[in-house]
C-alpha positions in Angstrom: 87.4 106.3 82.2 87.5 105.1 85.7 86.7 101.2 86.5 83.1 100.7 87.5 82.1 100.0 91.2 80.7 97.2 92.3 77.8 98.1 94.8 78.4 95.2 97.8 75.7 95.7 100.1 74.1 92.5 98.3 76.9 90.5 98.2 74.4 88.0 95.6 73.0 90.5 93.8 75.9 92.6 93.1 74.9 96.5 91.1 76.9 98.0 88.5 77.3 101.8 88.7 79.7 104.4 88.1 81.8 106.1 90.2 83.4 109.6 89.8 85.3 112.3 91.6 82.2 114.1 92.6 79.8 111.4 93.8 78.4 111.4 97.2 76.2 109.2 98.9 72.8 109.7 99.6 74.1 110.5 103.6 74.7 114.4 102.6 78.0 115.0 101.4 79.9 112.1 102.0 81.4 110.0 99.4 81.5 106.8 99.0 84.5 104.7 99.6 86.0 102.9 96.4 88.7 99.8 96.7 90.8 98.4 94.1 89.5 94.5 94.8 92.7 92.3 93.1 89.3 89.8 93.3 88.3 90.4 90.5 90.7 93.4 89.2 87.9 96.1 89.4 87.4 99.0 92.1 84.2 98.3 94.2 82.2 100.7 96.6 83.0 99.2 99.8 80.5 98.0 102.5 81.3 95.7 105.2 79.8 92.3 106.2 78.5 93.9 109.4 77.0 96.9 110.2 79.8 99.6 110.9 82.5 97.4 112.1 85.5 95.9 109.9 87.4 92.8 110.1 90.9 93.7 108.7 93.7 91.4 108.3 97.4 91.7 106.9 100.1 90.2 106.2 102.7 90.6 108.7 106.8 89.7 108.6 108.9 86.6 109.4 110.9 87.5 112.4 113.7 85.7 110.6 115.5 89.4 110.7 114.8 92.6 110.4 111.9 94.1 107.6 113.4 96.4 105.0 112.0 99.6 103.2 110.2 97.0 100.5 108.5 95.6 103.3 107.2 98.9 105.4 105.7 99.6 102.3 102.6 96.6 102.8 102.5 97.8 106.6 102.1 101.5 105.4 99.2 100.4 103.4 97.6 98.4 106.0 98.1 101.8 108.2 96.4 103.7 105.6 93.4 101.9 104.8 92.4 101.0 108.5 92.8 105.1 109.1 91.0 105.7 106.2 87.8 103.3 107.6 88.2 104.8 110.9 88.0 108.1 108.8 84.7 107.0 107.5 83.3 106.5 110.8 83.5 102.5 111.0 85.2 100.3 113.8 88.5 98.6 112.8 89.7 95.5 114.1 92.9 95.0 112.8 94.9 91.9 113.2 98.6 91.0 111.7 100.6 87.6 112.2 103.9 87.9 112.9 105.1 84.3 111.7 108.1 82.6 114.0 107.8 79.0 112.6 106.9 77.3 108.7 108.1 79.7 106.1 110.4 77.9 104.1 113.8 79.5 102.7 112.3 78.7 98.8 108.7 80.4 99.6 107.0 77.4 99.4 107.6 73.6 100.2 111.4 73.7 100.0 114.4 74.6 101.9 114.9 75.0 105.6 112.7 76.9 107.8 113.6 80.8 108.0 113.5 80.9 111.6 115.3 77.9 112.3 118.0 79.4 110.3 117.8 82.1 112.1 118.7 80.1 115.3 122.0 78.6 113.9 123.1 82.2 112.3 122.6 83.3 116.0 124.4 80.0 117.3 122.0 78.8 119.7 120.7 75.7 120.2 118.0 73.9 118.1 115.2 74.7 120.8 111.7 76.4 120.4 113.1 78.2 123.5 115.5 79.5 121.1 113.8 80.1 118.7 111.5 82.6 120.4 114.4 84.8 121.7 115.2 84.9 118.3 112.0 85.7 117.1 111.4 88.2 120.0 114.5 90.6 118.8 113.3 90.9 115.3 109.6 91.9 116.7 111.4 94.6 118.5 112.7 95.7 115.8 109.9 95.9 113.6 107.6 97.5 116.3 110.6 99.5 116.7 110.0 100.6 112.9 106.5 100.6 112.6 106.5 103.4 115.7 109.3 105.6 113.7 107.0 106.1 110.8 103.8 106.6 113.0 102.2 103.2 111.6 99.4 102.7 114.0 100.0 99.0 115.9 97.6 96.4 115.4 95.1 95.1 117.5 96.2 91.6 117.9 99.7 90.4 116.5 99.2 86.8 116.7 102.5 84.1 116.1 102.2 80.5 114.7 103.7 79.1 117.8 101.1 80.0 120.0 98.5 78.6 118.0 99.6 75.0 117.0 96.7 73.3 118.5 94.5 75.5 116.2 96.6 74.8 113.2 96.1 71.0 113.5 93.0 71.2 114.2 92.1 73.1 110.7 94.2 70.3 109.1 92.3 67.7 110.4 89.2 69.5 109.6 90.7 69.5 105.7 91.6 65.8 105.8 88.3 64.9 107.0 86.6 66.8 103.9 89.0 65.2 101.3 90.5 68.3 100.7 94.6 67.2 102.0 96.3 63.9 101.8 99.5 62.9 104.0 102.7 62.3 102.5 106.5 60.2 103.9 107.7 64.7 104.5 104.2 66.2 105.7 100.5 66.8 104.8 99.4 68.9 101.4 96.4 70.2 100.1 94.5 69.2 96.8 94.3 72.0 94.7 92.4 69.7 92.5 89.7 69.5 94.9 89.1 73.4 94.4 88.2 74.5 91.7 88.4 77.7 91.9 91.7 77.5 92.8 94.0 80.7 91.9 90.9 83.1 90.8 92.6 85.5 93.5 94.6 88.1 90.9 93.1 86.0 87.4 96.4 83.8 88.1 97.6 81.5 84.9 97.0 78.2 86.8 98.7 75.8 83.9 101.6 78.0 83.9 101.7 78.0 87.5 102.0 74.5 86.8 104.2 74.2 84.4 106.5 76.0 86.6 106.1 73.9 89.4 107.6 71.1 87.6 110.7 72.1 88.3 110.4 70.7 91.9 111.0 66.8 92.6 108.2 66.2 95.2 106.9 62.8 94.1 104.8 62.7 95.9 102.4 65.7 95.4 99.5 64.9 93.1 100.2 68.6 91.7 102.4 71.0 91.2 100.3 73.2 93.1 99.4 71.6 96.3 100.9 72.9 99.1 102.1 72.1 102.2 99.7 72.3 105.8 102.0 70.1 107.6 105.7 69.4 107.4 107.3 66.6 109.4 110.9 67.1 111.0 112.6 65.7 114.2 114.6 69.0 114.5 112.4 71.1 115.7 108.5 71.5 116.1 105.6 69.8 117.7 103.7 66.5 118.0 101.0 66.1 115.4 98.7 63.1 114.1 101.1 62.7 111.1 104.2 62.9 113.3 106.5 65.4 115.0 106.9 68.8 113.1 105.4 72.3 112.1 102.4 73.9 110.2 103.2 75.4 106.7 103.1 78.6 106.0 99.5 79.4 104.5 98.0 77.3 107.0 98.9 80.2 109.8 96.9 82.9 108.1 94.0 81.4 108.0 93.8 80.2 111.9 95.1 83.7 113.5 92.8 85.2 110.9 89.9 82.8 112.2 90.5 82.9 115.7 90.9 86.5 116.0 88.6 87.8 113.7 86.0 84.9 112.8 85.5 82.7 109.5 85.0 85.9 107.3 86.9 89.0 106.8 86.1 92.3 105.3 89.6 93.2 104.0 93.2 91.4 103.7 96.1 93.1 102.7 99.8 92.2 101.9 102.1 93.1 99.1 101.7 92.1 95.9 104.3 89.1 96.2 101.4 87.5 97.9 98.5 87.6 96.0 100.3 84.6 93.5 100.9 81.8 95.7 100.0 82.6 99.6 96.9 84.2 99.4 95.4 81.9 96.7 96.6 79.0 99.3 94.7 81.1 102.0 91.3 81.0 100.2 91.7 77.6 99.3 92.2 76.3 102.5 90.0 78.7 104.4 86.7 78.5 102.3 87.3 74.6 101.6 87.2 74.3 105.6 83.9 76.9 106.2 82.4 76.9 102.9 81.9 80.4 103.2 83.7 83.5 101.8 86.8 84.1 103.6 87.7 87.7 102.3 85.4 90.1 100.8 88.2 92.6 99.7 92.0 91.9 99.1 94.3 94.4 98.4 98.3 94.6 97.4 100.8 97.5 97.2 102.8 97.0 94.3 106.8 97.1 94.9 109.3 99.1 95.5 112.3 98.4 93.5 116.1 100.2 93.9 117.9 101.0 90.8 115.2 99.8 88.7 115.5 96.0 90.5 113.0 94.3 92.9 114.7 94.5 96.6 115.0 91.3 97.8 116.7 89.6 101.2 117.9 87.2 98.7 119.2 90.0 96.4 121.8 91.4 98.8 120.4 95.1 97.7 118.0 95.6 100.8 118.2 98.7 102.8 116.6 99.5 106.6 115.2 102.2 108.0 117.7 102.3 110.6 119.8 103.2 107.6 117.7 105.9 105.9 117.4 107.6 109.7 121.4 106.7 110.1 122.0 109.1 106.9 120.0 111.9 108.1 116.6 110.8 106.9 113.9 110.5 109.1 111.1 108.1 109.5 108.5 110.3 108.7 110.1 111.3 105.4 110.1 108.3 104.1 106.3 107.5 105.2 105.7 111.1 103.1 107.4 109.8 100.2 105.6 106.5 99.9 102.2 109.0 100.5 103.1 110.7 97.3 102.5 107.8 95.1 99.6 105.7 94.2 99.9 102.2 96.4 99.0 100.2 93.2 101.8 101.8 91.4 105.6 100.6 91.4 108.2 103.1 92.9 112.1 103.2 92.5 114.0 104.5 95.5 116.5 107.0 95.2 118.2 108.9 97.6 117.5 112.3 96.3 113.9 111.5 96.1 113.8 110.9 100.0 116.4 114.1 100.4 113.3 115.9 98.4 110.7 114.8 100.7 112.9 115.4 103.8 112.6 118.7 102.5 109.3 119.0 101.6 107.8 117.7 104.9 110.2 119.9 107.0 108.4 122.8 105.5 104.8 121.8 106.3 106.3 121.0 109.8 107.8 124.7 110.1 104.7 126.3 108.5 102.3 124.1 110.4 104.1 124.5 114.0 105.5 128.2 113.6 103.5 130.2 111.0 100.1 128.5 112.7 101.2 128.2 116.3 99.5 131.0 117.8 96.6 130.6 115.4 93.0 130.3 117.9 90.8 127.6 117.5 89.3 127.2 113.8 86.9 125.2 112.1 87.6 122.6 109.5 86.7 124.0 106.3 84.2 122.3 104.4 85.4 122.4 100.9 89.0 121.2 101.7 87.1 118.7 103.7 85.0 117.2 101.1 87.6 117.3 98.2 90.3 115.3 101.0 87.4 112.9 101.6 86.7 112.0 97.5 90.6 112.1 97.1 91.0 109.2 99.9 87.4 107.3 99.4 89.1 107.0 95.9 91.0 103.8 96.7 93.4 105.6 98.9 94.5 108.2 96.3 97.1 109.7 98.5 98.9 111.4 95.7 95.9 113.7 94.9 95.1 114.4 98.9 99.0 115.2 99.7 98.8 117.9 96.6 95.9 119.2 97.8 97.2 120.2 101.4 100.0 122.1 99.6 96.4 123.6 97.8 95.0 124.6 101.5 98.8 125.8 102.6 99.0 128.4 100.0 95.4 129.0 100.1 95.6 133.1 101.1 91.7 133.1 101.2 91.3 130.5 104.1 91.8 132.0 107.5 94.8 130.9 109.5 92.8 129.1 112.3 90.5 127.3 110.1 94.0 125.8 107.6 95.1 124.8 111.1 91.9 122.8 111.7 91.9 121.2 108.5 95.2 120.2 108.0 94.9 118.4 111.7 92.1 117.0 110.0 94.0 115.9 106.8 96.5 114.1 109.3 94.1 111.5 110.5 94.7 109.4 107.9 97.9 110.8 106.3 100.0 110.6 109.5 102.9 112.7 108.4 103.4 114.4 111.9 101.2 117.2 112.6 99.1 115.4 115.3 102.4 114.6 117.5 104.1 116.9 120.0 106.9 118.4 119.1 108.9 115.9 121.7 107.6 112.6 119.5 108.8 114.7 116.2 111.8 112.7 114.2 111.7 115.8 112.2 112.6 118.4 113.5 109.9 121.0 113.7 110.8 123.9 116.2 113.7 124.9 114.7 113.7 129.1 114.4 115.0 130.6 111.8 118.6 132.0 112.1 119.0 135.9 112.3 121.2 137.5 109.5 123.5 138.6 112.2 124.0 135.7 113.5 125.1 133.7 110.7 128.8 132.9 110.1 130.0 135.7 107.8 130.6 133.9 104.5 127.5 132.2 104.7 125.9 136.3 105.8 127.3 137.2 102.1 125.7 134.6 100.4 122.2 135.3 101.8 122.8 138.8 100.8 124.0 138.3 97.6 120.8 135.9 96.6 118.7 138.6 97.5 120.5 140.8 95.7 120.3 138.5 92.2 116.9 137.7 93.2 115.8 141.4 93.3 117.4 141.3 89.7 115.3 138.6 88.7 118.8 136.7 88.0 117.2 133.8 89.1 119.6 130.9 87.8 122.4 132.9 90.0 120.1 133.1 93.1 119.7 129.1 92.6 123.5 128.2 92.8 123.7 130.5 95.6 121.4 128.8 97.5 123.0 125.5 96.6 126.3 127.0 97.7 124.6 128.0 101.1 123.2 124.5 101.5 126.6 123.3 101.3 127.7 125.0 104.2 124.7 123.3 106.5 121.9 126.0 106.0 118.9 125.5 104.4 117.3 129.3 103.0 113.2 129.7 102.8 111.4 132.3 100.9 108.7 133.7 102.5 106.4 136.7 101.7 107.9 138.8 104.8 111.3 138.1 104.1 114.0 135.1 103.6 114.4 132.9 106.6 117.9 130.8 106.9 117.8 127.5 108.9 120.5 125.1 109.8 120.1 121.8 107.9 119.3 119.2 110.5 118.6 115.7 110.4 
């Protein structure tokens, strides 16, 4: 049975109702849309604070180095549900912090600051100057990766370091209202003071606790108070409680603030998050306004290699530059995330990608050869109203990619009109049919190699698979094909004949 939905156009008198494939709303045939809120741990029919337009914040990286494949994963999301909105017909204002300064090497009070790290990896001087140019080749980087696998850029991509005066200005706010106390290494905030405290994601707060003991911080009148200010002479800024830098949670909630106002609609962010930072951010956020600082929060869950989390810290990350460096493009790899539920925990493999690299180079061929001369069509209306439950059905992308392999094989929907709907489907999927051919990193334009013009042992192996297929020796016809592939050519069936390709990248 599917969790109930939580009708949120009242945000005090909340309904109960429930929600199935087939629902629409009362607005003709569209459906509602349903989020997964980790508020709570139920899927709620989403509605906005104001009118059409959305607030959406998320979780960006620390420009400490480059993001890795775990990471694009959060940004993928964050790409997918601000499509999906804009599907829907609301306007999206999407902001992401990109945090340069106060993110400790132990994720929360302890350790050395990333990014100054960073600076002494890259041997430069202790300088904020420094720091920047650090910080400035990492961004490149991940716009550079964010562009590859056609994640849309957000609006406004705030740093820390530009908004200090706002940062201490929040903390002073806090310290005014009781809510933080200074201490000899910075400024923390009373959990105790909140009682709520940790409701984001049902969190075990005495075991959070207990497991803060471990630290030595004297100082702290709980395990779980946090840092908002951190003093240092090594690098930072002047304060009221000395020189130094904000702490980490503090960040989100200013950029998120000043960009975006004291309440959000949706805030997004891996599921690493949701424990520690995100709880901080609430804390802090609604202890300064008193009001509700995010209606909807939602987390990807991870994406582990060989079975294990991938971690910085574990040595066993891996970059896109490296998937696209072994042949795999960035769109692949957007495709194979697609095929899986957001809320559910992938593995990585590389024949999992090499299986998607397939797959997608397929719909490219089909979409940009078999439909290229196809006139203008209309969007079919069924396909179109079975894409929009699949999405409005927090995100189910699994169920929408399987469904435009449904409207590819479809033989009773005319050629035009597929066209029109796939371009339709790619709105919010964004696996490549809306780019030209010249912004393609798969290749898509590739035509099919004539018989004759094949290499002469590969010429006998296409003939004899189609020979053992026309037996129905099928097992044979498979390890011929494999034995092609191993020679660099790829061999599609189609209902006019085989076509042979030369495997690219």
């Amino acid at each position: 049975m599917r969790d109930p939905l939580l009708d949120v156009s009242s945000l005090y008198v909340p309904m109960f109702f429930p929600f199935f494939a087939g629902n629409t709303d009362t607005e003709g045939s569209k459906p509602p849309l349903a989020l997964y809120n980790t508020m709570g741990g139920v899927r709620e029919r989403f509605a906005p604070l104001k009118s059409d337009f959305v607030r959406l914040y998320s979780c960006g990286p620390t420009v400490y180095d480059s993001v890795h494949i775990g990471n694009l994963r959060a940004y993928l999301l964050s790409d997918t549900i601000r499509r999906v909105l804009r599907y829907n017909g609301y306007k999206v204002k999407q902001v992401m912090n990109v945090t340069d300064i106060g993110h400790l090497s132990g994720d929360g009070d302890v350790g050395e600051d990333k990014m100054a790290l960073a600076v002494k990896r890259a041997g430069k001087p202790m300088t904020l100057e420094s720091l920047r140019e650090v910080a400035d080749v990492h961004i490149a980087s991940f716009l550079a990766d964010i562009d590859a696998m056609n994640i849309k850029r957000p609006h406004a991509m705030p740093r820390p370091s530009d908004c200090i005066p706002e940062q201490i200005a929040l903390i002073e706010t806090l310290m005014d209202k009781a809510y933080a106390y200074e201490t000899s290494d910075g400024v923390y905030f009373d959990t105790a003071r909140f009682p709520t405290y940790g409701r984001l994601g049902d969190i075990d707060i005495e075991g959070l606790k207990e497991g803060a003991r471990i630290e030595t911080h004297l100082e702290k009148r709980s395990g779980t108070d946090f840092a908002l200010w951190k003093k240092g002479d090594e690098i930072g800024w002047d304060s009221p409680w000395g020189r130094g830098f904000p702490g980490w949670h503090i960040e989100c909630s200013v950029m998120a603030m000043k960009h975006l106002g004291k309440q959000i609609d949706i805030h997004t962010g891996g599921e690493d998050l949701a424990r520690v930072h995100h709880n901080n951010e609430i804390a802090q956020s609604e202890a300064a306004t008193g009001k509700q600082f995010a209606r909807f929060w939602l987390h990807n869950a991870f994406l582990n290699i060989d079975n294990t989390k991938i971690s910085k810290s574990l040595g066993n990350t891996l970059r896109l530059q490296q998937l696209t460096d072994a042949g795999y493009p960035a769109l692949a790899y957007r495709y194979w995330l697609l095929t899986a539920h957001y809320r559910s925990p992938v593995n990585f493999s590389w024949d999992a990608l090499d299986g998607a690299r397939t797959t997608l180079k397929r719909l490219h061929r089909f979409f940009f050869e078999d439909l290229a001369s196809s006139d203008k069509g209309a969007i079919n209306a069924d396909y179109a109203l079975r894409f929009h439950q699949a999405i409005n059905d927090d995100l189910d992308t699994p169920r929408a990619i399987a469904l435009l392999w449904e409207l590819v094989k479809d033989e009773h929907i005319p050629r035009a009109d597929k066209k029109a709907t796939l371009l339709d489907f790619d709105k919010v999927l964004g696996i490549g049919l809306l780019r030209t051919d010249a912004e393609h990193s798969v290749p898509v334009t590739v035509s099919p190699i004539a018989l004759k013009d094949l290499p002469e042992d590969v010429r006998l192996l296409v003939i004899a698979r189609d020979e053992m297929r026309d037996q129905k020796e099928w097992k044979k016809a498979d390890e011929l094909r494999d034995e092609i592939a191993s020679h660099g050519f790829t061999v599609e069936d189609h209902p006019e004949g085989v076509r042979v390709y030369r495997t690219t990248a």
